[in-house]
N, CA, C and O of each residue as an XYZ file, in Angstrom:
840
protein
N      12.849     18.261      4.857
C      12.591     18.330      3.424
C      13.446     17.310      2.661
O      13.150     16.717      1.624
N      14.379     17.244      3.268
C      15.096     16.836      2.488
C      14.939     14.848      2.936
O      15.319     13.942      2.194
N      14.435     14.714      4.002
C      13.735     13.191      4.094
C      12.947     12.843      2.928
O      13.128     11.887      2.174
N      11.898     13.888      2.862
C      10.624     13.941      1.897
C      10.900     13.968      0.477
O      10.083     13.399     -0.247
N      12.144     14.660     -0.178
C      12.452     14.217     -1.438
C      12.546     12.880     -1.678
O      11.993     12.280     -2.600
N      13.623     12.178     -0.395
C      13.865     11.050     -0.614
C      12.859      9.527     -1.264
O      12.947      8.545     -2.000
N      11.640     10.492     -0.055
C      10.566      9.603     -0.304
C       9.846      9.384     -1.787
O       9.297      8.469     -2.401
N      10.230     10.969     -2.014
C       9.316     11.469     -3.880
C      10.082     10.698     -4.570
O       9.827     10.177     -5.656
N      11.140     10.609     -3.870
C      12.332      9.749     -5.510
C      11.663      8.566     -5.164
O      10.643      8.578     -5.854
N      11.673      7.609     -4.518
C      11.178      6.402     -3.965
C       9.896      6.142     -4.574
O       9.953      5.262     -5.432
N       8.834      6.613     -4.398
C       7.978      6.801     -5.558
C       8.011      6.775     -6.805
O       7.720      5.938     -7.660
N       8.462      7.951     -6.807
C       8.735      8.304     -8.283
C       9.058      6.967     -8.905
O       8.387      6.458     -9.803
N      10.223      6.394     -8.317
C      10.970      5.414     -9.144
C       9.773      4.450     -9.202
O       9.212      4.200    -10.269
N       9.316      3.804     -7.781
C       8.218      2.818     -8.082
C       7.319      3.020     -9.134
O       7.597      2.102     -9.906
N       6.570      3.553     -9.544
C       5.962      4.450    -10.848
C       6.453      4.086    -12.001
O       6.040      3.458    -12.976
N       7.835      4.835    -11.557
C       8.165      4.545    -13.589
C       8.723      2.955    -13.674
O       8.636      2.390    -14.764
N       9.413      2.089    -12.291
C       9.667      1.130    -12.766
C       8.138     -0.072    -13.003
O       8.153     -1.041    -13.762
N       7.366      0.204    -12.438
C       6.090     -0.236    -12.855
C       5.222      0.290    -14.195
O       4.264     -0.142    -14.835
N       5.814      1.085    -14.236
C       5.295      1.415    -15.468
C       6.315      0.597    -16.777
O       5.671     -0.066    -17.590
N       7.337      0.635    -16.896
C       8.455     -0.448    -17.361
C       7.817     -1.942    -17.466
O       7.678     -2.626    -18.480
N       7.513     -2.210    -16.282
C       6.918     -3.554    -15.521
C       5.757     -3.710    -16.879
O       6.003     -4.455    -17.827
N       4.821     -3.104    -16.814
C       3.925     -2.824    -17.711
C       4.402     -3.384    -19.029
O       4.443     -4.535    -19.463
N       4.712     -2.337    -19.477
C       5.178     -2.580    -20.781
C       5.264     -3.697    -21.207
O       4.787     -3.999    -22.300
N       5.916     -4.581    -20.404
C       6.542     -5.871    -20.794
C       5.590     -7.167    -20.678
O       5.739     -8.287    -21.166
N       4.439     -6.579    -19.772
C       3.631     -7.562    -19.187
C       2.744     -7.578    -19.957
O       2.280     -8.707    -20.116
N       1.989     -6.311    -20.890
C       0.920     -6.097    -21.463
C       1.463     -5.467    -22.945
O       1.057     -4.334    -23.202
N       2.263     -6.055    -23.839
C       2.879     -5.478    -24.868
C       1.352     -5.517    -25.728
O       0.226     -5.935    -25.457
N       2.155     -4.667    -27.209
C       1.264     -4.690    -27.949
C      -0.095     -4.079    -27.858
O      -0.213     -3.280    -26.928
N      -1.102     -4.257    -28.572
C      -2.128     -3.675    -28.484
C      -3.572     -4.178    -28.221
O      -4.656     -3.614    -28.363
N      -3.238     -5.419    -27.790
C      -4.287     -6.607    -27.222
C      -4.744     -5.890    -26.087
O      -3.845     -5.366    -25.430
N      -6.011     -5.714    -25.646
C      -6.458     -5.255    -23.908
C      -7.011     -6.340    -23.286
O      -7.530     -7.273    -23.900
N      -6.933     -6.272    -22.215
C      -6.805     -7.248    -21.149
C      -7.978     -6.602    -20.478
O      -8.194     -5.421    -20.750
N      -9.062     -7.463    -19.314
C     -10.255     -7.216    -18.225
C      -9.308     -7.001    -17.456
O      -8.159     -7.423    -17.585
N      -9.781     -6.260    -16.520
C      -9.573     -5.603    -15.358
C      -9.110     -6.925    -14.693
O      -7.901     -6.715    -14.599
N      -9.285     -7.912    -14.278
C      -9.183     -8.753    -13.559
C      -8.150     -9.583    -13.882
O      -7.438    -10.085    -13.012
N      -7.959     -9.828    -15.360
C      -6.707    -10.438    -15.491
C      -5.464     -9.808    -15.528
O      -4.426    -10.469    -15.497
N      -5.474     -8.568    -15.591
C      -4.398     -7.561    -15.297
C      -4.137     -7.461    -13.935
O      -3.005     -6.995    -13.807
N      -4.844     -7.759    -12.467
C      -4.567     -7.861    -11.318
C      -3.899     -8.997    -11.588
O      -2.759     -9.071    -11.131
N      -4.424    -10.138    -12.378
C      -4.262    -11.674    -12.220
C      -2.551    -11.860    -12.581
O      -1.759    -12.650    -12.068
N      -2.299    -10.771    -13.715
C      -0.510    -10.870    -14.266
C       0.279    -10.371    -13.274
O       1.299    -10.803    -12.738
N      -0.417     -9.316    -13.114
C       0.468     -8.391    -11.555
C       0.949     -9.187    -10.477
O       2.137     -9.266    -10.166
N      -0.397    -10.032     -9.664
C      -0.345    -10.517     -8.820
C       0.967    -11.977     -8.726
O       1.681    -12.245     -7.760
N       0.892    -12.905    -10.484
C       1.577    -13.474    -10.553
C       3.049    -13.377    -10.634
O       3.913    -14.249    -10.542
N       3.123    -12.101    -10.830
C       4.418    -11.479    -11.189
C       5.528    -11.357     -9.976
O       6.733    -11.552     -9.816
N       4.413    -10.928     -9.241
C       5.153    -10.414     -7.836
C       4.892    -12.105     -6.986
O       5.349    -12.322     -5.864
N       4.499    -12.617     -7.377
C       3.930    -14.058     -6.717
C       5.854    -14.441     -6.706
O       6.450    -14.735     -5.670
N       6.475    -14.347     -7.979
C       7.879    -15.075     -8.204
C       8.853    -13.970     -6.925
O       9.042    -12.755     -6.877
N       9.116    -14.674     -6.381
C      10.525    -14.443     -5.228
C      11.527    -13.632     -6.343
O      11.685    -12.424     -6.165
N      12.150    -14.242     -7.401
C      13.191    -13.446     -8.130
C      12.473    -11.888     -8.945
O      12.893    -10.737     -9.066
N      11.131    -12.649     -9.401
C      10.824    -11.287     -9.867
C      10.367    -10.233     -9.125
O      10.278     -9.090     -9.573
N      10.039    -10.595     -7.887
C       9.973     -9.644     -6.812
C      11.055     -8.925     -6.377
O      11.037     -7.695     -6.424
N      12.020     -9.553     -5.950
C      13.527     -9.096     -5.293
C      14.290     -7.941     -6.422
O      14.777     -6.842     -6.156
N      14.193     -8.600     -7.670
C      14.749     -8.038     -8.487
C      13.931     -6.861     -9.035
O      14.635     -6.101     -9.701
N      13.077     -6.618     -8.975
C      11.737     -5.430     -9.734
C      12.377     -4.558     -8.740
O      12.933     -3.527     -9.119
N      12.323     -5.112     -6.648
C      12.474     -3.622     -5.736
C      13.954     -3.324     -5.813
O      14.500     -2.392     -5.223
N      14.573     -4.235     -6.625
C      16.355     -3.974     -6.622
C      16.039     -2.693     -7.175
O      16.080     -1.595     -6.620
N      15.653     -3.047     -8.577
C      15.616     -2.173     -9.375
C      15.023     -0.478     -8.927
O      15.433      0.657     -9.167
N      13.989     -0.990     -8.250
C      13.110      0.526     -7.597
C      13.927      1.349     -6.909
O      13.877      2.544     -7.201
N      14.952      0.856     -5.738
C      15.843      1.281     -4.964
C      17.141      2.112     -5.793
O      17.503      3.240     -5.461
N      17.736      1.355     -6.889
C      18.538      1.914     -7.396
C      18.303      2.955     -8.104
O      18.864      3.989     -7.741
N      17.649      2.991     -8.996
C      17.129      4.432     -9.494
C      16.759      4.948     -8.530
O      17.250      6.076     -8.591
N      15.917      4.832     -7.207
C      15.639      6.333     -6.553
C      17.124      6.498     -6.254
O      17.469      7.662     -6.459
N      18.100      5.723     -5.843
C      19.511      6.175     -5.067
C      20.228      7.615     -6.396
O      21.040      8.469     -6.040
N      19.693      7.521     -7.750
C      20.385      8.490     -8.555
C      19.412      9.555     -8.393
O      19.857     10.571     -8.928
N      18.031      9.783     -7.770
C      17.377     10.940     -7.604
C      18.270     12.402     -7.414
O      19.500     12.451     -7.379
N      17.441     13.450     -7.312
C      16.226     13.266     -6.398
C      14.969     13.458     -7.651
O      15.113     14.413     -8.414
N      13.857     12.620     -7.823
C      12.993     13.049     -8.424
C      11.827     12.955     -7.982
O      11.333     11.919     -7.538
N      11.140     14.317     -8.087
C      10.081     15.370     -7.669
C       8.492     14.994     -8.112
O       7.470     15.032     -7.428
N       8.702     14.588     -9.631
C       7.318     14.707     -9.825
C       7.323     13.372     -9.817
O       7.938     12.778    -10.703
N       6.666     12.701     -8.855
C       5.902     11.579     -7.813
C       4.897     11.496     -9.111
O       5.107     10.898    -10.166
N       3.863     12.188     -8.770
C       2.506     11.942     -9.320
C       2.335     12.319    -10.595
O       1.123     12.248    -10.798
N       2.954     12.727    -11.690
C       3.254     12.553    -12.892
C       4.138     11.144    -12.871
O       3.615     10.816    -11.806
N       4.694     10.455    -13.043
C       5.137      9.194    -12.551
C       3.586      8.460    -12.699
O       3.073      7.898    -13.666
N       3.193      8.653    -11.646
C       2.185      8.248    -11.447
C       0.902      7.795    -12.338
O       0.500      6.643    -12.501
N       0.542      8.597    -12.695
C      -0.765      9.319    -14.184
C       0.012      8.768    -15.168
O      -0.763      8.129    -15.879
N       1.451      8.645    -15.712
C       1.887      7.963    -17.001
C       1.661      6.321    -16.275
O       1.098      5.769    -17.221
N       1.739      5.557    -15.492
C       1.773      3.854    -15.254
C       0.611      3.742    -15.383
O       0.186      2.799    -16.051
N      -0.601      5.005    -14.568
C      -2.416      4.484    -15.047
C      -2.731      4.567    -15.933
O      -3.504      3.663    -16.251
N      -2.388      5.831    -17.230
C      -3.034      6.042    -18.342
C      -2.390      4.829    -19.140
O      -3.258      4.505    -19.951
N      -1.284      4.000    -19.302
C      -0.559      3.068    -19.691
C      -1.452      1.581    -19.747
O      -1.733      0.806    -20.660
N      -1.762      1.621    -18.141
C      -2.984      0.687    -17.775
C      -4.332      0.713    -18.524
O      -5.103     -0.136    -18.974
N      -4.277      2.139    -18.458
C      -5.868      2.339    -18.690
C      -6.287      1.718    -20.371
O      -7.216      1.056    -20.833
N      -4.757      2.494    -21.049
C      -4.629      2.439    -22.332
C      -5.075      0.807    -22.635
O      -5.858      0.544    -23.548
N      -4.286     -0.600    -21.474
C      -4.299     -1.785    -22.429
C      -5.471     -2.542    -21.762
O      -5.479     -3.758    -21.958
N      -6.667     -1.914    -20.848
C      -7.414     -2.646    -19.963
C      -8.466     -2.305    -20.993
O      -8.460     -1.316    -21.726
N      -9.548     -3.458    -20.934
C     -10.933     -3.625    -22.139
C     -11.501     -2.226    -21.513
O     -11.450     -1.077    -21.952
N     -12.099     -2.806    -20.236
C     -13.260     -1.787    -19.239
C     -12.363     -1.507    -17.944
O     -12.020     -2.404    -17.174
N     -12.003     -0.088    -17.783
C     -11.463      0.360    -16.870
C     -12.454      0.229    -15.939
O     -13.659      0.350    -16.161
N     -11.807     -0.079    -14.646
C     -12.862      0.118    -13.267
C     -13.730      2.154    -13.495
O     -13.298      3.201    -13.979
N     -15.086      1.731    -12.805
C     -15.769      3.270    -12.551
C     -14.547      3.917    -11.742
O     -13.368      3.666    -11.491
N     -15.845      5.227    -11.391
C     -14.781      6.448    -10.489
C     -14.919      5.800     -9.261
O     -14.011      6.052     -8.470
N     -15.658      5.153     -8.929
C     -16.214      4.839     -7.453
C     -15.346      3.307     -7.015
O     -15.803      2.486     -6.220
N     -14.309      3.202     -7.577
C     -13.984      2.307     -7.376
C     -12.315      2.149     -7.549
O     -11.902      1.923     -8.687
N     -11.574      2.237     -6.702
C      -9.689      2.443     -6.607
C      -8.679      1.362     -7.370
O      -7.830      0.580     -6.942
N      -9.054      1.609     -8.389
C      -7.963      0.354     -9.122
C      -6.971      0.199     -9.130
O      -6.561     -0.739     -9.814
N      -5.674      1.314     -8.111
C      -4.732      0.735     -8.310
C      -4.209      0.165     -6.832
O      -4.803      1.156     -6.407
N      -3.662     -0.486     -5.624
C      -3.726     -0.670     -4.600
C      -1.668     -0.565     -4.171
O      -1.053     -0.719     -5.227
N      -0.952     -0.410     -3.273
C      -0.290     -0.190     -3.083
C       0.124     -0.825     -1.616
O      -0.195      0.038     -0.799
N       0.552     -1.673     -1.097
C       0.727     -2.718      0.144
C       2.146     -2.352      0.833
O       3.265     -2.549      0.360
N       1.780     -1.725      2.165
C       3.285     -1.845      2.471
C       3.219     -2.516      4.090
O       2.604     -2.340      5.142
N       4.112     -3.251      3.612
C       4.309     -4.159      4.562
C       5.278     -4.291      5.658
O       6.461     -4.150      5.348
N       4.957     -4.566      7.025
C       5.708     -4.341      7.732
C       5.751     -2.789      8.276
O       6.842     -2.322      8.604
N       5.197     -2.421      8.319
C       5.289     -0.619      8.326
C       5.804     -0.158      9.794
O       6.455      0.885      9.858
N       5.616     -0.679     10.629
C       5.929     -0.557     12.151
C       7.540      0.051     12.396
O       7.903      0.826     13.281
N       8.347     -0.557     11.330
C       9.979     -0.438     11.089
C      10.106      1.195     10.604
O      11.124      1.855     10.806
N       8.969      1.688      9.974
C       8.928      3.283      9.674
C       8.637      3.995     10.502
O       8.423      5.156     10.155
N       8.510      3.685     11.793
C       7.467      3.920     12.685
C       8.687      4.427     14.281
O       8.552      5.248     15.188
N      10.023      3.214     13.849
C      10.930      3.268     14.722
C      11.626      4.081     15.019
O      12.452      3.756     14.166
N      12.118      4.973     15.527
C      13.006      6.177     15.474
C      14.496      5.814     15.451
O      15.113      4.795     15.764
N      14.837      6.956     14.989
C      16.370      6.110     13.902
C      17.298      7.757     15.188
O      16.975      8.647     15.975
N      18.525      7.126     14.519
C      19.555      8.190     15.072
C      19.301     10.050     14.941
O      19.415     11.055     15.642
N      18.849      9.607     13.398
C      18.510     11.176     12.798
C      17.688     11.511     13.313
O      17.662     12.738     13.409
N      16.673     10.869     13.880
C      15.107     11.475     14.368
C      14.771     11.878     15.775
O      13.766     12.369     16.289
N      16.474     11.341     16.429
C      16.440     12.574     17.802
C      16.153     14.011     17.630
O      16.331     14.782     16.687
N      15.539     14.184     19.091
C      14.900     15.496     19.205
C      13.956     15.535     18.423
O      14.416     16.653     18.189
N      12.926     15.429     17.651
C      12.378     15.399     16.732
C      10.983     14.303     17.192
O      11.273     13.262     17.782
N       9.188     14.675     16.821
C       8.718     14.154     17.145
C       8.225     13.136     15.729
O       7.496     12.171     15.955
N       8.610     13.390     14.512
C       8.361     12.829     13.721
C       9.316     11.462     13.231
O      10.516     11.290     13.446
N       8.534     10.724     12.634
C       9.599      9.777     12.016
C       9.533      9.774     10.630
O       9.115     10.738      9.990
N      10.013      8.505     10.021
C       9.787      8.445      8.569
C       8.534      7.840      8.370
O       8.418      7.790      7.146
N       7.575      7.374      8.864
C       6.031      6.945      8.730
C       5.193      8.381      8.453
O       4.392      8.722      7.583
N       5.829      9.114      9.733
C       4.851     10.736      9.583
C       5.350     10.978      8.023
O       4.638     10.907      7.021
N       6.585     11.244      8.078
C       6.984     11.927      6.413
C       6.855     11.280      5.307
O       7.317     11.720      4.254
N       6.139     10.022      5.402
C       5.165      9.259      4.455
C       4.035      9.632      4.756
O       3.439      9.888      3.709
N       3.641      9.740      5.303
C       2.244     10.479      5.036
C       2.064     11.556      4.858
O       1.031     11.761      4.222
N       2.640     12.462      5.148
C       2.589     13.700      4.480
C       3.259     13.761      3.070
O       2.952     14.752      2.406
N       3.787     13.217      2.722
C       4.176     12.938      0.782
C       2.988     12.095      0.395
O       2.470     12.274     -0.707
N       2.608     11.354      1.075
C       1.429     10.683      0.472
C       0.033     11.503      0.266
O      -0.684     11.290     -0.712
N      -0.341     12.621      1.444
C      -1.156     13.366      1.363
C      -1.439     14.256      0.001
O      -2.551     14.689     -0.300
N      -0.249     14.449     -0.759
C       0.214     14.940     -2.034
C      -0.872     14.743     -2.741
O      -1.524     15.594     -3.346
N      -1.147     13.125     -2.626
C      -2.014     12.439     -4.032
C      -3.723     12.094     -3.808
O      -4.334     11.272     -4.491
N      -4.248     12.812     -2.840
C      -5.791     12.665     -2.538
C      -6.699     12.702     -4.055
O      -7.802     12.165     -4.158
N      -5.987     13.465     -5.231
C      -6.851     13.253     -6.220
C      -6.253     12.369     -7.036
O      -6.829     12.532     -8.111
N      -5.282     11.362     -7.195
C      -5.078     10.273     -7.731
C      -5.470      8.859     -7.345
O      -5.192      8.366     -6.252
N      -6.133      8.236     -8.311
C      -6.903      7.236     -7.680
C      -5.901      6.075     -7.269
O      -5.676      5.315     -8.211
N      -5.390      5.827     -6.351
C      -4.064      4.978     -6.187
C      -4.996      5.434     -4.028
O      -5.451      6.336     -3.323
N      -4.644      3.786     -4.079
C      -4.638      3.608     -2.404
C      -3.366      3.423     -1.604
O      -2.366      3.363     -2.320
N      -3.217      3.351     -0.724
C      -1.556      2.921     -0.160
C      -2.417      2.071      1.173
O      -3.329      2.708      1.699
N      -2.102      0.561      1.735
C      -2.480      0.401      2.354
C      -1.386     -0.322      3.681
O      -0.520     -1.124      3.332
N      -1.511     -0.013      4.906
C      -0.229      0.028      5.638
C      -0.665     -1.465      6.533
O      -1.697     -1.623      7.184
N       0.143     -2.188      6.390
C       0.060     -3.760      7.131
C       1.068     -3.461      7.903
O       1.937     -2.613      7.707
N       0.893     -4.415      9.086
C       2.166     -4.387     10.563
C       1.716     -5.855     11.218
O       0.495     -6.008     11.194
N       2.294     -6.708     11.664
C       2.051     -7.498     12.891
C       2.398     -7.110     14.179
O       2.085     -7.786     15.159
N       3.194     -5.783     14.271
C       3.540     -4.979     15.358
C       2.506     -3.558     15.624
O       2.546     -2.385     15.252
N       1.472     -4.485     16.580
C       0.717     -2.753     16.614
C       0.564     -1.819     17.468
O      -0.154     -1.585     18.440
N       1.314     -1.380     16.951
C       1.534     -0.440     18.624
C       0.821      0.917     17.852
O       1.427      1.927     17.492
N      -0.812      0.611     17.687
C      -1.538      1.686     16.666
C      -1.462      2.699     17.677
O      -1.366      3.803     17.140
N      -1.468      2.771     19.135
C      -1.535      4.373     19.780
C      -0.219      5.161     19.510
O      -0.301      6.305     19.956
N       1.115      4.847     18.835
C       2.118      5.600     18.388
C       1.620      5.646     17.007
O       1.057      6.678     16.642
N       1.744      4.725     16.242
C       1.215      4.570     14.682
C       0.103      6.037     14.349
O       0.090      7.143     13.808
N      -0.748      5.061     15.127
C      -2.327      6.688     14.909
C      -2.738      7.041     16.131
O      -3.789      6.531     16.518
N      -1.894      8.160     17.192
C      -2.033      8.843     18.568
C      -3.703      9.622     17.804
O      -4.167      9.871     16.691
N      -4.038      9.728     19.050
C      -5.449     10.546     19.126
C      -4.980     12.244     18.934
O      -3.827     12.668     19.008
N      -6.109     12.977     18.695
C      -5.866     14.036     17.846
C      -4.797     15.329     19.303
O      -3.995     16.233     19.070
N      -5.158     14.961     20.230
C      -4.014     15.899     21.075
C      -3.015     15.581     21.209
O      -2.201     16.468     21.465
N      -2.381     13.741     21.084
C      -1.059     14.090     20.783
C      -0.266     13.959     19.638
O       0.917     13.639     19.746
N      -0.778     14.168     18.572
C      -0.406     13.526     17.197
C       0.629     14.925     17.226
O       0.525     15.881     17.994
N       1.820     14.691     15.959
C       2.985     15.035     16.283
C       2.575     16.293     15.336
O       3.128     17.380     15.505
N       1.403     16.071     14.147
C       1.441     17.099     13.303
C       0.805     18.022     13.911
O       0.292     17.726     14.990
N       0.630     19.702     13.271
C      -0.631     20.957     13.452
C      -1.373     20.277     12.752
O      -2.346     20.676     13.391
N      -1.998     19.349     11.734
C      -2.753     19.475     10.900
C      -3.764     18.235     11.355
O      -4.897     18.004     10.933
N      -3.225     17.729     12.050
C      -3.852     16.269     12.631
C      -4.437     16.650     13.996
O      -5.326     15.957     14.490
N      -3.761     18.179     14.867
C      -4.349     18.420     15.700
C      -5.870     19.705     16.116
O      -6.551     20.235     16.994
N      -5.505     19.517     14.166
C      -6.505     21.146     14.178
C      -8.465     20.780     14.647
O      -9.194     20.023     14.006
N      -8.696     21.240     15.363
C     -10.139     20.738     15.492
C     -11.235     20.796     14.835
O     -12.345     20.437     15.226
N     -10.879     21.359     13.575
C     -11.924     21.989     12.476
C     -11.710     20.669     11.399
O     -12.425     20.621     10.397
N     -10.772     19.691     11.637
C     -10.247     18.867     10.517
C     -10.671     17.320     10.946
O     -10.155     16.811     11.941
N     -11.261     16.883     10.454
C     -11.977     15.349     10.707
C     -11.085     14.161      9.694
O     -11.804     13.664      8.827
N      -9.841     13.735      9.705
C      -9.128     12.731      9.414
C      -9.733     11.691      9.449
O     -10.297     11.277     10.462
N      -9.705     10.986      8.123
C     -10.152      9.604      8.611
C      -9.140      8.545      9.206
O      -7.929      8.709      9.062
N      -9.668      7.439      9.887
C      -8.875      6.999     10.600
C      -7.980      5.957      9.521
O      -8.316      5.516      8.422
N      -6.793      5.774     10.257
C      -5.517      5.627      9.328
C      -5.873      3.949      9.774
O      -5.692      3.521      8.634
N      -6.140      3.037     10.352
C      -6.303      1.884     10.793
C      -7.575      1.493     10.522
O      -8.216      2.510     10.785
N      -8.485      0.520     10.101
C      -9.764     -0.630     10.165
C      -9.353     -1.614     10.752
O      -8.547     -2.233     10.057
N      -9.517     -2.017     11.636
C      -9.273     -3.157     12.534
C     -10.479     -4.715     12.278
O     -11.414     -5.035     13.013
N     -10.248     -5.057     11.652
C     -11.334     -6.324     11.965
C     -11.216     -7.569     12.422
O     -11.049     -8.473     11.603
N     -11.273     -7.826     13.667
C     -10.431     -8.998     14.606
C     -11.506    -10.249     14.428
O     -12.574    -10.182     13.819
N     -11.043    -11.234     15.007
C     -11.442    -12.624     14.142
C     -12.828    -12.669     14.892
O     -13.716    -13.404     14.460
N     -12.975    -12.072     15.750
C     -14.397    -12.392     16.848
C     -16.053    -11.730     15.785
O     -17.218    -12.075     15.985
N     -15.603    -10.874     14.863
C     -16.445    -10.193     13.782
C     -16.697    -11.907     13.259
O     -17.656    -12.662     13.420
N     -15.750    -12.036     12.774
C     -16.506    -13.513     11.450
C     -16.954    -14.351     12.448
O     -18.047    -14.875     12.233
N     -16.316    -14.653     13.632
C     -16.940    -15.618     14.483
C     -18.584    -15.516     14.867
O     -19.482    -16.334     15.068
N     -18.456    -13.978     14.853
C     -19.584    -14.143     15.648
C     -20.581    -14.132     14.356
O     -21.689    -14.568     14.671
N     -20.506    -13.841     13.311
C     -21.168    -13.558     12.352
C     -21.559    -14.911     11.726
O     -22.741    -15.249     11.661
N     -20.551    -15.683     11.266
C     -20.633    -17.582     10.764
C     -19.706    -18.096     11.896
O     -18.499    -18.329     11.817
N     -20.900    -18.280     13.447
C     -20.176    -19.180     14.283
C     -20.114    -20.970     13.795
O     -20.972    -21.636     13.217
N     -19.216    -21.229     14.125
C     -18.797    -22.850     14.419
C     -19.693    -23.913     14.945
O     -20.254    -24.091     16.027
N     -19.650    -24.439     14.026
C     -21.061    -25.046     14.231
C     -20.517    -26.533     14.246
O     -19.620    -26.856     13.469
N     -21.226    -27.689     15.394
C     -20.537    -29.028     15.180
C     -20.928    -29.964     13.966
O     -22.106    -30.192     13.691
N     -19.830    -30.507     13.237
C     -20.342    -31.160     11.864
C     -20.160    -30.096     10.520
O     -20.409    -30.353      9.342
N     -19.737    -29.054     10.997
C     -20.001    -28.310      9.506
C     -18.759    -27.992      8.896
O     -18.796    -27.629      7.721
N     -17.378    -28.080      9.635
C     -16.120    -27.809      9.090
C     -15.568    -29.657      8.913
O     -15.678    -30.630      9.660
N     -15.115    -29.502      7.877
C     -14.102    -30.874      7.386
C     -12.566    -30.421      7.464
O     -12.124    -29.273      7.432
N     -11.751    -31.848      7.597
C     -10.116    -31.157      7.574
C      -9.703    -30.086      6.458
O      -8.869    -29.183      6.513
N     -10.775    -30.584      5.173
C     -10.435    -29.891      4.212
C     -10.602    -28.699      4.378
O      -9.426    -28.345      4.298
N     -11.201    -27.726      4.562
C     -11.893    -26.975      4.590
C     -11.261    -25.899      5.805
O     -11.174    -24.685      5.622
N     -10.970    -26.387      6.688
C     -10.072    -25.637      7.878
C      -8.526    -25.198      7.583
O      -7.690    -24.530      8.192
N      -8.564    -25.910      6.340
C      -7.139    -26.001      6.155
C      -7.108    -24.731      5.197
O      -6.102    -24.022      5.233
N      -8.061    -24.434      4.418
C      -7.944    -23.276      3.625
C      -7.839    -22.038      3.676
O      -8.510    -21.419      4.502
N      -7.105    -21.477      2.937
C      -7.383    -19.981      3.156
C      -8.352    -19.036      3.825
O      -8.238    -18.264      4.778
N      -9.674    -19.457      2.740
C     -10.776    -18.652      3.401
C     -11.255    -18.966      5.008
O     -11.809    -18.155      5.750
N     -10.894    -20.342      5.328
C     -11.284    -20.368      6.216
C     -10.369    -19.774      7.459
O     -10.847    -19.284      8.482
N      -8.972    -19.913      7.174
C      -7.906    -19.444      8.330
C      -7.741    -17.909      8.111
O      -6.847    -17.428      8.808
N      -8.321    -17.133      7.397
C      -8.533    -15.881      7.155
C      -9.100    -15.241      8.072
O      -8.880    -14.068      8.372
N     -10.171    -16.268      8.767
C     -11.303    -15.601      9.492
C     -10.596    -15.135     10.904
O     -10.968    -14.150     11.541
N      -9.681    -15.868     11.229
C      -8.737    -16.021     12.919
C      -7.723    -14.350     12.379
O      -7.172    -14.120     13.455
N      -7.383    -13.541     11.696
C      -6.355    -12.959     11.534
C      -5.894    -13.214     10.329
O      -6.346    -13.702      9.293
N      -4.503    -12.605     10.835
C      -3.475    -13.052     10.183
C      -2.798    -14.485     10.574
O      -2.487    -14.740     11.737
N      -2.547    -15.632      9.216
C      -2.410    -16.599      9.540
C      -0.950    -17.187     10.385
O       0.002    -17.435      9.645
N      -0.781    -17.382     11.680
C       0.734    -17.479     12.150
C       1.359    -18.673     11.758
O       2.536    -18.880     12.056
C-alpha cells in the first residue's frame, strides 16, 4: 500500500503540475483547436530544459506527499483544457495521452521486492486501473522486451485478477514489427530517393529508429 500511495502522489503531482503547465501555456481566454494545443505541448516538452525542469518539478512535490486524489488532479488539468480548446475531441476519441518510457526499469526487481511476486510495473497498473472512466491513456514504450515477464499469460500472471477466467484483459502490448509495412508498401526499385529514406516516415516503417 504503501508503494501505491507513492505512485498516487506521483500522479497526483503530474496532474497538478500540468495543470500549472497549462495555465501558462494557454493564458487568458483565447481557445485554441485541438491540434494546436498538442502542437504547444509537444513543443514544450520538445525543449531539454523545459523538460528536465517541468519532471524536477513533478518529483519534488510528490516527495512532500502523500497525495490520494490522483484523479481529481486529474478532471481539474482536462476541464482546464477543455475550458481553453475551440472543439473538444468526441467521446470516441482519447485526448489526453501519457508516454512512459523506458518502462522495462519498472519491471526490474529492486531489494524491497524480494520474496514478493510483484514489482513496481504491477503496482502501476493496478493504480492505473483506478482511472478506466477517465479519458486519459497511459502508453508503456521499452526497447527491452522481455513482454513474457512484462505481460505473462493468464496462469502465471502474479495478480488473482489477471488470473480469474471469467475476466478477458485486454492485452497490455500491440506489437507492430516492420515486416507489416513491408509487406503492405513493399520496396520497389526506383521508387525511394536519398531524400526520402532519410525521413522519418520512412525510417518509422523498420521500428524503432537505432
Amino acid at each position: 500500500m504503501e508503494c501505491k500511495q507513492y505512485l498516487r502522489s506521483f500522479l497526483s503531482s503530474l496532474f497538478a503540475s500540468a495543470y500549472l503547465q497549462a495555465q501558462k501555456l494557454f493564458a487568458g481566454n483565447r481557445k485554441v483547436s485541438y491540434s494546436r494545443m498538442a502542437a504547444v505541448f509537444h513543443d514544450f516538452f520538445g525543449n531539454p530544459l523545459n523538460r528536465s525542469g517541468f519532471y524536477e518539478g513533478v518529483v519534488a512535490y510528490a516527495r512532500n506527499g502523500p497525495y490520494i486524489k490522483v484523479w481529481e488532479s486529474f478532471e481539474t488539468l482536462k476541464n482546464y483544457l477543455v475550458g481553453r480548446c475551440a472543439k473538444w475531441p468526441a467521446k470516441t476519441f482519447c485526448p489526453i495521452l501519457v508516454s512512459l518510457d523506458e518502462v522495462h526499469v519498472l519491471h526490474t526487481h529492486r531489494d524491497a521486492d524480494i520474496r514478493s511476486e510483484y514489482t513496481l510495473y504491477s503496482r502501476l497498473r493496478s493504480v492505473l486501473s483506478e482511472c478506466l472512466a477517465c479519458d486519459v491513456a497511459f502508453i508503456s514504450l521499452s526497447t527491452v522486451s522481455h513482454v513474457s515477464s512484462l505481460a505473462p499469460s493468464k496462469e502465471s500472471a502474479p495478480s488473482l485478477r489477471e488470473r480469474a477466467n471469467d475476466l478477458f484483459l485486454p492485452a497490455l502490448f500491440t506489437e507492430l514489427p516492420f515486416d507489416v509495412h513491408v509487406t503492405a508498401q513493399p520496396l520497389t526499385p526506383g521508387q525511394a530517393t536519398l531524400t526520402s529514406v532519410g525521413s522519418m516516415k520512412f525510417t518509422a516503417k523498420f521500428g524503432r529508429p537505432l
